[in-house]
C-alpha positions in Angstrom: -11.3 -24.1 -2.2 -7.6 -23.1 -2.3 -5.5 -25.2 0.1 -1.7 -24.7 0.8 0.0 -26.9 3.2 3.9 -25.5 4.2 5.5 -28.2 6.6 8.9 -27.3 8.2 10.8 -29.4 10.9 14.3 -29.6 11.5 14.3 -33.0 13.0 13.6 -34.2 9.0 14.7 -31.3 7.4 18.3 -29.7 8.7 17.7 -26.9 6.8 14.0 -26.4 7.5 14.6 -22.8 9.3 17.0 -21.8 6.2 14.1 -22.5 3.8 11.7 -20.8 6.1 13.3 -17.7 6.6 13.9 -17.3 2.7 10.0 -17.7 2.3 9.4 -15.3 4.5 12.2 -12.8 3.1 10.2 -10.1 1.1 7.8 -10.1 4.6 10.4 -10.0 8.0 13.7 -10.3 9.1 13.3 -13.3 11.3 15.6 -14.3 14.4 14.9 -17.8 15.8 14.3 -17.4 19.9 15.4 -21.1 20.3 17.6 -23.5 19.1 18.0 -24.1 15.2 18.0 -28.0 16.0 14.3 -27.5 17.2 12.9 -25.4 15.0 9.0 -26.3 13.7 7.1 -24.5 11.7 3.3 -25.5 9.9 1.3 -23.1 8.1 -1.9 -23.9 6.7 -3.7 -21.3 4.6 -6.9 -21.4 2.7 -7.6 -18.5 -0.3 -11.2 -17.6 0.6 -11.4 -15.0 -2.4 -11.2 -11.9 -0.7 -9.1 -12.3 2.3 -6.6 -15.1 3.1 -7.0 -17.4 6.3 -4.1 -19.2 7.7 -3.1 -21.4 10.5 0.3 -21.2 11.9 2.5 -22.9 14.6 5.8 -22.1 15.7 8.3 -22.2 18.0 9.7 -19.1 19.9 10.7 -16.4 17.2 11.0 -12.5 16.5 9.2 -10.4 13.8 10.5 -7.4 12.3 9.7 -5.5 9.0 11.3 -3.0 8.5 10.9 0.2 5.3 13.0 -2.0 2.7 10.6 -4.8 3.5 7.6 -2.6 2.5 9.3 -1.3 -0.6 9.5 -4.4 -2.3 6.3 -5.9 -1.0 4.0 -2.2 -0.4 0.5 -4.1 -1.0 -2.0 -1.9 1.5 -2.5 -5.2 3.1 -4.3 -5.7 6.6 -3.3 -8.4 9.0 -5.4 -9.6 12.2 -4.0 -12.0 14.3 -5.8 -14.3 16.9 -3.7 -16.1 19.4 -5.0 -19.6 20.0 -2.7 -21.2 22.5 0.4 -19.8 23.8 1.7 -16.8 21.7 2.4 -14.3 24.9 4.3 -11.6 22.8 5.4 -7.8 22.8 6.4 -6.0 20.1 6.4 -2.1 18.9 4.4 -1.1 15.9 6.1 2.3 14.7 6.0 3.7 17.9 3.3 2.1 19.4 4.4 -0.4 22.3 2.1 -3.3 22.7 1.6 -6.9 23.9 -0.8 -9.8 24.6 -1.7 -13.1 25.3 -4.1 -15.9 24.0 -7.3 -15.2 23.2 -6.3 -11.5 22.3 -6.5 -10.7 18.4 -4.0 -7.6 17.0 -4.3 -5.3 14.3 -1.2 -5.0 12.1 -1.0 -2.5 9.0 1.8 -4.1 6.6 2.5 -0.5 5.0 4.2 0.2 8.3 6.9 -1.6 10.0 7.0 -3.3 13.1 9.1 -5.6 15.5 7.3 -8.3 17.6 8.9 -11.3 19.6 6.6 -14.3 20.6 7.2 -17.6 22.3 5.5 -20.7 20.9 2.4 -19.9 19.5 -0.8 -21.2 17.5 -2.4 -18.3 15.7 -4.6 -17.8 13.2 -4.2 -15.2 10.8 -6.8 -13.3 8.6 -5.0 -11.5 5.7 -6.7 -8.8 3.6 -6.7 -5.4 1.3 -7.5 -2.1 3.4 -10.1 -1.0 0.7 -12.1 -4.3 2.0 -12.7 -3.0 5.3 -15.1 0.0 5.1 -14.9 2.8 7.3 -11.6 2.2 8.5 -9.3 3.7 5.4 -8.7 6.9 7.9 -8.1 5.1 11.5 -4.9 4.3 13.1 -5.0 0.2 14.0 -1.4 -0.3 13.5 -0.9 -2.3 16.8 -4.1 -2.5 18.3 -4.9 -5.0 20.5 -8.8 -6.2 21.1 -9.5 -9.0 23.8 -12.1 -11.5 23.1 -13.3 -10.3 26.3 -15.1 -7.1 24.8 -18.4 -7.5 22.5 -16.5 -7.1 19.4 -13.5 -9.2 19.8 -16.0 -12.2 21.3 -17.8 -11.6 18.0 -14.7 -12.0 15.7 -12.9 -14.1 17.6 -15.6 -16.8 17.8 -16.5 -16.8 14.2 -13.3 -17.2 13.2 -12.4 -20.5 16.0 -15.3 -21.5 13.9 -14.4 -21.0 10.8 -11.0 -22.4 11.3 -13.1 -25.7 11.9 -15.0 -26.3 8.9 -12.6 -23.6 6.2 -11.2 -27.3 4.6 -14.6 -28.8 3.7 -16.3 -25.2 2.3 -17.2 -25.1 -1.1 -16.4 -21.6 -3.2 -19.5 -19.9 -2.4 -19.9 -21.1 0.9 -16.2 -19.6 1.7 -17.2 -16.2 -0.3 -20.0 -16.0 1.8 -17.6 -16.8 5.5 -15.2 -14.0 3.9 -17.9 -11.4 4.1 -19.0 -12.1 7.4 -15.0 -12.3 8.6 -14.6 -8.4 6.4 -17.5 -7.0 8.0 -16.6 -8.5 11.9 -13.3 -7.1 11.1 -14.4 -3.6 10.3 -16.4 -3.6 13.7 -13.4 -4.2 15.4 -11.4 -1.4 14.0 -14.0 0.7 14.0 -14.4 0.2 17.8 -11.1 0.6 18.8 -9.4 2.1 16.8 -8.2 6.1 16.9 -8.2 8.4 14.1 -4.7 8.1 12.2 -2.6 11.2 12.9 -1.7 13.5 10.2 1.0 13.5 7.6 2.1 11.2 5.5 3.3 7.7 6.3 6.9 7.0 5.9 5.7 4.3 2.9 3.5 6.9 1.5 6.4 9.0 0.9 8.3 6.4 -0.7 5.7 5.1 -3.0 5.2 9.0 -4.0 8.9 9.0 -4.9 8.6 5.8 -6.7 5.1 7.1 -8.4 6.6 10.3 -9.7 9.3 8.9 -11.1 7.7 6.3 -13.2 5.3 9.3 -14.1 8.3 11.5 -15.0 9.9 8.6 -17.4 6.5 7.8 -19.3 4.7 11.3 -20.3 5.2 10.7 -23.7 3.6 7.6 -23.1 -0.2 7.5 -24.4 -1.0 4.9 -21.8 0.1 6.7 -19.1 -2.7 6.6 -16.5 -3.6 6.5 -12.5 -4.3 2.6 -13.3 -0.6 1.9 -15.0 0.8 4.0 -12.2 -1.3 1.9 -9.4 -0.2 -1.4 -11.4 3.7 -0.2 -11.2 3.6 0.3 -7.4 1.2 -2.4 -6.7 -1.5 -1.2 -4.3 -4.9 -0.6 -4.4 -6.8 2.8 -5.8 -7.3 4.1 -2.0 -3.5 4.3 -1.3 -2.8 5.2 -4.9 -4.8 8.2 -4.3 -4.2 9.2 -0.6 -0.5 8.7 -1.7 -0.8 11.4 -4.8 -3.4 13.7 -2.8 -0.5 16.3 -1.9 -0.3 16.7 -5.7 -3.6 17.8 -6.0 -4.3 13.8 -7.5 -2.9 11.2 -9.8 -4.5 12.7 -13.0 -3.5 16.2 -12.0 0.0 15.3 -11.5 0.3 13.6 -14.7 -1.7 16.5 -16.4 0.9 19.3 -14.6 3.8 17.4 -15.9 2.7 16.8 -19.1 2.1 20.3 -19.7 5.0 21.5 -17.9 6.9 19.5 -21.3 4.5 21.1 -23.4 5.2 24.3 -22.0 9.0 23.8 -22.7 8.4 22.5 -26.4 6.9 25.4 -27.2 9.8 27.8 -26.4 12.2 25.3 -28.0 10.4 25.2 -31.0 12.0 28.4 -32.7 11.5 27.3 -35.9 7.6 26.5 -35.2 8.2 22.4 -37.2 5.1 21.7 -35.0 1.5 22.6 -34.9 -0.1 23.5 -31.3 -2.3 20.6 -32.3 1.1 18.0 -32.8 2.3 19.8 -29.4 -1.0 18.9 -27.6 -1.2 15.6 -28.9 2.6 14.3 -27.9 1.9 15.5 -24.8 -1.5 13.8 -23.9 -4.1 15.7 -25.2 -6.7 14.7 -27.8 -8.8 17.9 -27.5 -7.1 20.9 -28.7 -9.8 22.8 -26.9 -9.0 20.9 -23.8 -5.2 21.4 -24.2 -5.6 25.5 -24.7 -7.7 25.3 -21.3 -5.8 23.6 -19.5 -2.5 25.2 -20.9 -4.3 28.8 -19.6 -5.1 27.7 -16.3 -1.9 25.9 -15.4 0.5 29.2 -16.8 -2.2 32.1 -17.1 -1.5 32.2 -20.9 -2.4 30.2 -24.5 -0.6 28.3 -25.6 -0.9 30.5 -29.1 0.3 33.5 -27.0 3.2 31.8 -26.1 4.5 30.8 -29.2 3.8 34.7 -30.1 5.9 35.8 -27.6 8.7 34.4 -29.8 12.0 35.3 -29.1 11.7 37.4 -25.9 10.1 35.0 -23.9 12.9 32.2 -24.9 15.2 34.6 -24.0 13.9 36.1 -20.7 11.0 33.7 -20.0 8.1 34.5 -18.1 7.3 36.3 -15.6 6.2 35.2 -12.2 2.7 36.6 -12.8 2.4 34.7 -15.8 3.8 31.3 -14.8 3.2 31.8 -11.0 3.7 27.7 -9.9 7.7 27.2 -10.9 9.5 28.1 -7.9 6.9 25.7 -6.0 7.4 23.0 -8.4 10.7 23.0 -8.0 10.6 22.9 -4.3 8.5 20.1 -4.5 10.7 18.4 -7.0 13.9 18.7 -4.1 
């Protein structure tokens, strides 16, 4: 079992808030709600495999994250909070105003920001991946508060006050095993509270599609250009990858439509024909010179072999919009 202890008091440490709010940095902006001089923070977390559980204390303190925050840590993380003494806080969750007390748990969805303020508090925290919670990729829980008082939050909450008891004496399997109880409590919660997310991208989404295309736009001559290199670059998991790309018809498609777009432009350039349709396809992506004339035809209406017979008029005059019927929405797209 993974164990990390974090310790921070400013009656031993003067600069114990300093250090504390440059750990927490890439998360929140963090405003202390009482005196520096008092500041105390402990944090105790335990890696249970798939989810993290911690165990925080603190004195009175505000929250927020804000879209830079989520840029340079946009993991499609999931946060649930239990308040176990104390913590009476308010906050708003991109638009949604909320608040509670102890013995409430709230939902928080770290692809979106947030500002909360909370007096001392003693929470516990349950940290996981979205794709871990099934059934809830499509439901809005950014916010949500569940009290312990209804049949799914007595559920959660309880296992994890007992959890929180015996997490440091669990050996590996028996804290796999806790984590899939904790995942599959979690997803009950959601799924009984929560609403169906509104539609339209989120304000992350659209800046992770920004970021996406334009690592996809600097690497298509790059044979290991793929969905998985592109989900590695922006650092979140396949669901997102793919709900972030699904405007674009998909992660492969956009690659494809791109890389044939290039193709498409080599072609015309090529007066003096130095390259086989065969090199063309291949610096482009394609192994299949079968696959490539396909694809070619159903992107532009028109072989690739056609094109390069078209010779000088179609350089000079191009094509016409029957022919290559896409361009003035890919270059709307692309403003």
């Amino acid at each position: 079992m993974r164990r990390d202890v974090w310790p921070l008091d400013a009656k031993i440490q003067p600069d114990a808030f300093q250090l504390y709010r440059q750990g927490c940095a890439h998360l929140f902006d963090i405003t202390l709600l009482s005196p520096e001089e008092t500041f105390f923070n402990r944090l105790e977390g335990y890696n249970l495999g798939p989810l993290v559980l911690a165990h925080c204390q603190g004195v009175p303190q505000r929250f927020e994250r804000k879209l830079s925050h989520i840029m340079v840590d946009a993991a499609d993380t999931v946060m649930a909070v239990l308040e176990l003494e104390g913590g009476d806080w308010r906050g708003d969750y991109d638009g949604r105003a909320a608040g509670g007390h102890m013995g409430q748990i709230r939902f928080i969805d770290m692809t979106r920001p947030f500002a909360m303020s909370t007096g001392a508090y003693s929470s516990l925290y349950v940290m996981t991946s979205r794709a871990q919670l099934d059934g809830c990729g499509d439901l809005d829980f950014h916010g949500l508060v569940v009290s312990e008082d209804s049949i799914s939050g007595r559920l959660l909450g309880s296992h994890l006050r007992a959890l929180l008891e015996v997490v440091d004496r669990m050996t590996v399997r028996e804290a796999e095993t806790a984590a899939k109880a904790v995942l599959a409590l979690l997803a009950g919660a959601i799924l009984a509270h929560a609403e169906p997310a509104s539609g339209g991208p989120r304000p992350i989404e659209k800046m992770l599609l920004a970021s996406g295309r334009q690592f996809i736009e600097q690497r298509l001559d790059d044979v290991e250009l793929s969905p998985e290199s592109v989900r590695g670059h922006l650092g979140v998991s396949r669901s997102l990858l793919y709900r972030v790309f699904e405007p674009l018809g998909g992660v492969s498609a956009f690659i494809q439509s791109r890389r044939l777009d290039q193709a498409f432009d080599a072609i015309l350039q090529d007066r003096a024909e130095q390259h086989t349709l065969g090199e063309v396809a291949y610096r482009h992506g394609f192994r299949s010179d079968a696959h490539f004339s396909r694809a070619f035809r159903g992107r532009f209406g028109v072989t690739p072999g056609r094109l390069r017979r078209l010779g000088e008029a179609a350089r000079q005059e191009g094509l016409s919009a029957l022919e290559r019927p896409d361009d003035v929405w890919a270059w709307l797209r692309g403003l």
